[in-house]
C-alpha positions, -999 to +999 in steps of 0.1 A: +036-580+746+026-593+713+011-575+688-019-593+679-023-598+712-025-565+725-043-553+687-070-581+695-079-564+731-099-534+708-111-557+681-149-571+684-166-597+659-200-581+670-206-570+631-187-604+619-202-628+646-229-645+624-214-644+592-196-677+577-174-673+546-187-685+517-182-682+479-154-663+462-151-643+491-136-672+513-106-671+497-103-635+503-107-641+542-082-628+573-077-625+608-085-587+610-060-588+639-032-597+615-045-571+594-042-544+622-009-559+630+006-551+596-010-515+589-006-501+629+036-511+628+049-490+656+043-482+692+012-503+696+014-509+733+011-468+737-015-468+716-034-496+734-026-479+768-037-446+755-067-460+741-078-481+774-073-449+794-095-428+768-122-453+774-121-463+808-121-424+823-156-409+820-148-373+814-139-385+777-173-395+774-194-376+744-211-350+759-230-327+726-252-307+749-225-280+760-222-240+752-194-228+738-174-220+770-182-251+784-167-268+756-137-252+756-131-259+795-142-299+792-113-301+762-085-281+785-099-305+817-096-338+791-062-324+781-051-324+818-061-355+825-043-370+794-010-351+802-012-365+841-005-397+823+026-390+818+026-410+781+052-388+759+071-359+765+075-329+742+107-335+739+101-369+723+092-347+690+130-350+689+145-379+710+114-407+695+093-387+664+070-418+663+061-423+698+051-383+700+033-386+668+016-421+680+002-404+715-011-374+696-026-399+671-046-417+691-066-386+707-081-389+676-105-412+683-115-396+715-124-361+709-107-337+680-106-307+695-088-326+724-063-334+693-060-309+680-055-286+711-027-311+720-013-303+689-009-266+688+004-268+723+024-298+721+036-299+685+032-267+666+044-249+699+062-276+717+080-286+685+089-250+669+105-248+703+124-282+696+133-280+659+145-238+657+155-234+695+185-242+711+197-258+749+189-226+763+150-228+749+146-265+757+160-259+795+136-227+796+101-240+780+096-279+775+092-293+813+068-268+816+053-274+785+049-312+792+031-304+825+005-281+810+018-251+837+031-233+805+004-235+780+017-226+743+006-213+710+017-203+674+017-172+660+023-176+623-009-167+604-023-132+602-052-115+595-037-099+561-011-132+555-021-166+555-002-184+527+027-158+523+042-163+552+073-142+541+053-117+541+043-113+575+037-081+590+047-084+625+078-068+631+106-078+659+135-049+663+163-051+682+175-025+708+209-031+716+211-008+743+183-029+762+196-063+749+156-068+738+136-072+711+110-050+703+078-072+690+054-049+673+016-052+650+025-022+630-011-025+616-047-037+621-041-069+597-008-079+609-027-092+639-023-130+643-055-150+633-070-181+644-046-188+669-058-217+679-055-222+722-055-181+726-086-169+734-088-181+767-058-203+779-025-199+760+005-180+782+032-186+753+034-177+716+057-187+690+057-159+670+067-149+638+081-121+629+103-102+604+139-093+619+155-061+616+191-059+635+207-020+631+184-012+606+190-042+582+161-066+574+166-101+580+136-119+571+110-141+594+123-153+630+106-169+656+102-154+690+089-168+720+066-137+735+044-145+768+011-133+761-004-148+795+015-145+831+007-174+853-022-164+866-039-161+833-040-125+828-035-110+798+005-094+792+011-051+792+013-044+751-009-079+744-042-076+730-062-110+726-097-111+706-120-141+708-128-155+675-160-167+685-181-198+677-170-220+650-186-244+624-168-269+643-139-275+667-155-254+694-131-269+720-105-250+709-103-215+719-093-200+687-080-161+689-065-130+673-037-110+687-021-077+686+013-066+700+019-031+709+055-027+711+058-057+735+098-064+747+112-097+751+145-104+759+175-114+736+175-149+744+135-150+731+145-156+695+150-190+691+181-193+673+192-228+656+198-209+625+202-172+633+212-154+664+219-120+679+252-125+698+254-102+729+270-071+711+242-070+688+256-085+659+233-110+636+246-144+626+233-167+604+252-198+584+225-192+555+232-158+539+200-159+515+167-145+539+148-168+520+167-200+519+170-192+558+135-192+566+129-218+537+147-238+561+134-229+592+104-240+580+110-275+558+119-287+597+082-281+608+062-312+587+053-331+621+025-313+620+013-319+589+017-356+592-004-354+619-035-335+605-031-355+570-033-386+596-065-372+613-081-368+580-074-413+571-084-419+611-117-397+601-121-416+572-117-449+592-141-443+617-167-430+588-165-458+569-163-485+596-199-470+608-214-467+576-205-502+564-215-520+592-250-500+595-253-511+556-243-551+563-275-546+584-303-523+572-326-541+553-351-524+528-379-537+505-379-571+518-348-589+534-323-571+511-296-552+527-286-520+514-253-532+510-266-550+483-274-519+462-249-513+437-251-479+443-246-480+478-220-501+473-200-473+449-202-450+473-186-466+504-162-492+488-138-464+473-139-447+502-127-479+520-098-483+498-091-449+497-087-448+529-062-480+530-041-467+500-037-432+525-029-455+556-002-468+540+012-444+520+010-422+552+031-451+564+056-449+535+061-413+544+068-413+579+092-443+571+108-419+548+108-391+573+124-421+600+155-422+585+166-387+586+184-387+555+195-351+542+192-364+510+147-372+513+142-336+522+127-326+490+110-359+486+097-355+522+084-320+515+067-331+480+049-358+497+043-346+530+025-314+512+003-339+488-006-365+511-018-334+534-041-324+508-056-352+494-059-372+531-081-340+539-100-335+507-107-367+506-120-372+538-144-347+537-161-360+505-157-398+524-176-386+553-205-367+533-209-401+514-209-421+548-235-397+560-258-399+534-253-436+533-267-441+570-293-419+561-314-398+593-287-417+615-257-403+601-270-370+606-272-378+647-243-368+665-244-401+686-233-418+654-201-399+650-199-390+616-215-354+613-193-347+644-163-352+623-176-338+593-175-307+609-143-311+633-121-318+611-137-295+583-109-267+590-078-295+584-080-291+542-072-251+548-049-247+578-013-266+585-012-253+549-041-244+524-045-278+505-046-260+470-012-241+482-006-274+492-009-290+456+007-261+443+040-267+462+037-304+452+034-293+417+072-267+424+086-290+437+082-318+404+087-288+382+128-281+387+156-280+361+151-309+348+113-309+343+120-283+321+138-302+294+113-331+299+095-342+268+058-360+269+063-393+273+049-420+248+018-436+254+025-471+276+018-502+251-010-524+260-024-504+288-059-505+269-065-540+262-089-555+289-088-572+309-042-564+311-057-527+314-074-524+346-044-552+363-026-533+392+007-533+376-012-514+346-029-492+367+002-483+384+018-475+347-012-453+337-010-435+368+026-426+361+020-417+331-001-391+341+022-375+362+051-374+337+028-362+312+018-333+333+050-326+345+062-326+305+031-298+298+038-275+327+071-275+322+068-270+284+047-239+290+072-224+314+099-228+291+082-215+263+072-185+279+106-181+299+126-188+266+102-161+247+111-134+279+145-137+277+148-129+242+132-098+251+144-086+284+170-109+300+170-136+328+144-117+351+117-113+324+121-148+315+117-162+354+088-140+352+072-154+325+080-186+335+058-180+368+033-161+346+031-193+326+029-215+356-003-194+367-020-191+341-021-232+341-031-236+380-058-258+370-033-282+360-007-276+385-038-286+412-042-317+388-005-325+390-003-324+423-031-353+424-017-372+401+016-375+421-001-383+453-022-407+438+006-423+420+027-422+451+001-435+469-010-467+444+030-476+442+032-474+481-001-496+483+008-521+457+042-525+472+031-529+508+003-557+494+031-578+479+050-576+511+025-593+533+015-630+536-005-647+515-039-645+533-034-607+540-020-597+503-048-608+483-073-582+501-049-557+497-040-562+460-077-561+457-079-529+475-052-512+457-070-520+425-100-508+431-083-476+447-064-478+410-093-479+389-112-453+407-081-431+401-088-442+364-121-434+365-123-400+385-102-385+357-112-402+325-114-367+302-074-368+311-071-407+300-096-399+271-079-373+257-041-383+262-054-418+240-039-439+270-074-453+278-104-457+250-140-456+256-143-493+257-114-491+281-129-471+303-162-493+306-137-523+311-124-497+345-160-498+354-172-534+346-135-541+367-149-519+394-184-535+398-168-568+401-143-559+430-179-547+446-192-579+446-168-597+462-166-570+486-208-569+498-212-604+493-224-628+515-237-599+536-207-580+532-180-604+549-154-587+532-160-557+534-166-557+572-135-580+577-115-550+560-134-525+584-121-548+612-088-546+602-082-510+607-074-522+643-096-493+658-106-492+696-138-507+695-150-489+728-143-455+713-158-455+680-188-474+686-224-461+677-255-467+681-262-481+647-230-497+638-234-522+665-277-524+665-295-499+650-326-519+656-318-508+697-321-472+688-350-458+711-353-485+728-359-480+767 
């Protein structure tokens, strides 16, 4: 079917209907279903299906007067009747990586703690199986996975290890005599935490573990441990405690659990990298313990693609409601709010903040497509960055959007708040985002890094108006980075080459990480400035790709996303001499303008761009961002 075609089936003109292009906008203006076209680029029939199927069946229909329990059931009954449909297969997180991350996807629009519930079964379980576990696992787990008769979780975080995953406390010892592992909570805080599909209906953990095999330590494994028999009861040696009410995401039955010297048999480990042959002897390709679990782990990003992708869908639906209740509100007279300058500077960086992420999201799982051993670092950098700032981002987007629709964006009914508060949790687990940054920040920080010297200030960067251009933008923002990069590293070297006069190679890595430390303020900054860089570069690049009528908004997008980079960080630009003071007020004088041609003639623009995320219109609509004036009404 063609694209547009089936994109056009969830688009509406109901915020566009009566307004007529006019001005400088009209050059600016697109079919919002070529738009949706070009940013949704795969599996968009699945989507569509999913989508219909969402809003046609009425148990997916909001429901914000539940308890807790009740919750919790209507998202494991909404999960049923999603996986009835038959529309992916676990094992698709191998055999088609975009068509599993594409059905997960769109639950996002229905119900997040439907999403994310999928997710822990489906992909943190599900996929854990797929990515560390061999024919043997697959054959044992993932058809009764798919049909929801084997419901799973993951066991990686703990009540005393969250971050440092090598240093998990739960143990897993072999008995050779018995052919079993022994999986064991030595102490109270080696208990898993916030397990999320535990508390009440998960029968299968993926659990970590560290190995020991005839008395030798082998690091972190993954072993899959029923914690549930069929009939829901709890397993001998398993002890399950009910996290409780949350802030948000109360569908999810989040949980804590103990094992008391629980045995599983040989073939629970899942072993794609390590195994225990039938003698009892351990076998591993990778000698190092922690390049083994290092890559054990690197496998496992799916995930994380996923929640960074919740946080841009989040934003998307924010926005969308909060521009088209402001292309409508009127106040003091006939004036829309949209109008308002500052209205406008709240709710037009968030729109292209949320484009430059869509795409660079795109970039990354184009990247992660082609299964080259070669982007594994790059895909790790990225995947860690983009994580963090999707999240962080969208949970400053959606307090602006809020405030922005005023008493209406505090009603559940509109959305917004119910998100807020869903998707709240995403900026600390499927990796802490400031851990997150930090790893961005490692990974830029190698050999090299360390012989890198601060790179010279980029000519003519500060003359307006060749200093707020994209392709200027794009230079300042990589010069950020490399500048960064050059001060980090300098540090580290310093300290490291200081050390090692002193004590030898392992007093200068320790310096070296002691210098790092001290300076996490701007390893955190570093890892923005990649992800924004990456993220301007992917933005720009996409823009010049496109047609005529559908590059120009772009461009415009990615510059305003550019200056607002600019601008958010201006004591960096100030200080490093790469922008002036009269630079910066050209950034913001560049910035007002890109407002006006987005809110004028009642925000055509603006709305049009709304309209081109290619949402589905039946799922995310609200009360006021169709007619707030209906609100009330009997």
């Amino acid at each position: 079917m063609d694209r547009l075609a089936v994109l056009s089936r969830h688009l509406t003109s109901s915020a566009m209907a009566e307004v007529e292009p006019a001005g400088a906008t009209a050059a600016l203006d697109f079919e919002p279903r070529a738009m949706a076209a070009v940013l949704c680029h795969d599996n968009v029939e699945l989507r569509t299906a999913i989508w219909d199927f969402l809003a046609q069946d009425p148990i997916y229909e909001p429901n914000h007067y539940l308890s807790l329990m009740d919750q919790r059931e209507l998202t494991l009954q909404r999960l049923k009747h999603f996986v009835a449909q038959r529309f992916f297969s676990v094992k698709d997180y191998m055999n088609n990586p975009r068509k599993f991350m594409a059905s997960l996807e769109s639950l996002f629009y229905a119900d997040y703690s439907l999403a994310i519930k999928a997710g822990v079964h489906f992909t943190l379980c599900g996929g854990t199986i797929c990515k560390l576990g061999t024919k043997k696992h697959h054959d044992a787990y993932l058809d009764r996975m798919d049909t929801l008769d084997l419901t799973g979780s993951f066991g990686m975080t703990e009540l005393g290890h969250g971050s440092n995953v090598m240093g998990i406390e739960t143990t897993a010892t072999y008995d050779p005599v018995r052919k079993e592992f022994i999986v064991h909570s030595p102490v109270h805080e080696s208990g898993k935490a916030w397990i999320g599909g535990t508390a009440q209906h998960g029968k299968l953990c993926a659990v970590f573990a560290q190995l020991t095999v005839n008395g030798k330590w082998e690091g972190p494994h993954v072993f899959m441990v029923r914690i549930r028999d069929d009939n829901l009861q709890v397993c001998p040696g398993v002890r399950i405690v009910d996290h409780g009410p949350k802030m948000g995401l109360n569908g999810v039955d989040n949980g804590m659990v103990w094992f008391d010297h629980v045995r599983v048999p040989r073939e629970a480990m899942l072993d794609v990298f390590a195994s225990v042959d039938d003698a009892g002897v351990y076998h591993s390709p990778i000698g190092s313990i922690s390049q083994r679990f290092g890559t054990m782990v690197s496998g496992l990003t799916t995930g994380r693609l996923l929640i960074g992708q919740g946080g841009i869908d989040s934003m998307k639906i924010g926005v969308t409601t909060a521009v088209r209740y402001g292309c409508q509100r009127a106040q003091f007279g006939d004036k829309i709010i949209m109008d308002y300058l500052t209205h406008q500077a709240r709710l037009f960086p968030v729109l292209a903040t949320t484009y430059a992420l869509h795409v660079a999201m795109g970039a990354l799982k184009d990247m992660v497509d082609r299964r080259d051993p070669a982007d594994a670092k790059a895909i790790h950098i990225v995947s860690s960055g983009l994580k963090a700032a999707a999240t962080w981002c969208k949970v400053k987007a959606l307090q602006d959007c809020r405030e922005c629709c005023g008493g209406f964006g505090f009603s559940s009914a509109n959305k917004i708040g119910v998100y807020a508060t869903d998707t709240n949790i995403d900026t600390t687990f499927e990796g802490d985002n400031t851990v997150m940054m930090q790893q961005v920040a490692r990974g830029l920080l190698d050999d090299k890094a360390a012989a890198t010297a601060p790179p010279p200030l980029p000519a003519g960067l500060d003359v307006p108006p060749s200093g707020t251009s994209l392709p200027r933008l794009r230079a300042l923002l990589a010069f950020r980075e490399r500048a960064l990069v050059a001060r980090i590293a300098g540090a580290m070297a310093a300290a490291a080459r200081a050390a090692a006069a002193m004590g030898g190679k392992a007093a200068a890595a320790n310096a070296a990480t002691a210098a790092f430390e001290a300076r996490l303020d701007l390893v955190v900054a570093l890892g923005w400035a990649n992800v924004e860089r990456y993220a301007l570069d992917a933005f720009a690049a996409f823009a010049d790709r496109q047609e005529v009528r559908l590059g120009g908004p772009l461009r415009l997008l990615a510059t305003l996303y550019g200056l607002n980079a600019v601008e958010k960080d201006a004591a960096f630009f100030l200080a490093s001499g790469a922008v002036s003071s009269e630079g910066l007020e050209a950034v913001k004088a560049a910035a007002r303008s890109i407002y006006g041609q987005l809110a004028a003639n009642r925000g055509r623009l603006a709305l049009l761009l709304c309209d081109g995320f290619g949402q589905p219109e039946k799922l995310i609509a609200t009360p006021i961002s169709t007619d707030w004036h209906a609100v009330g009404r009997p």
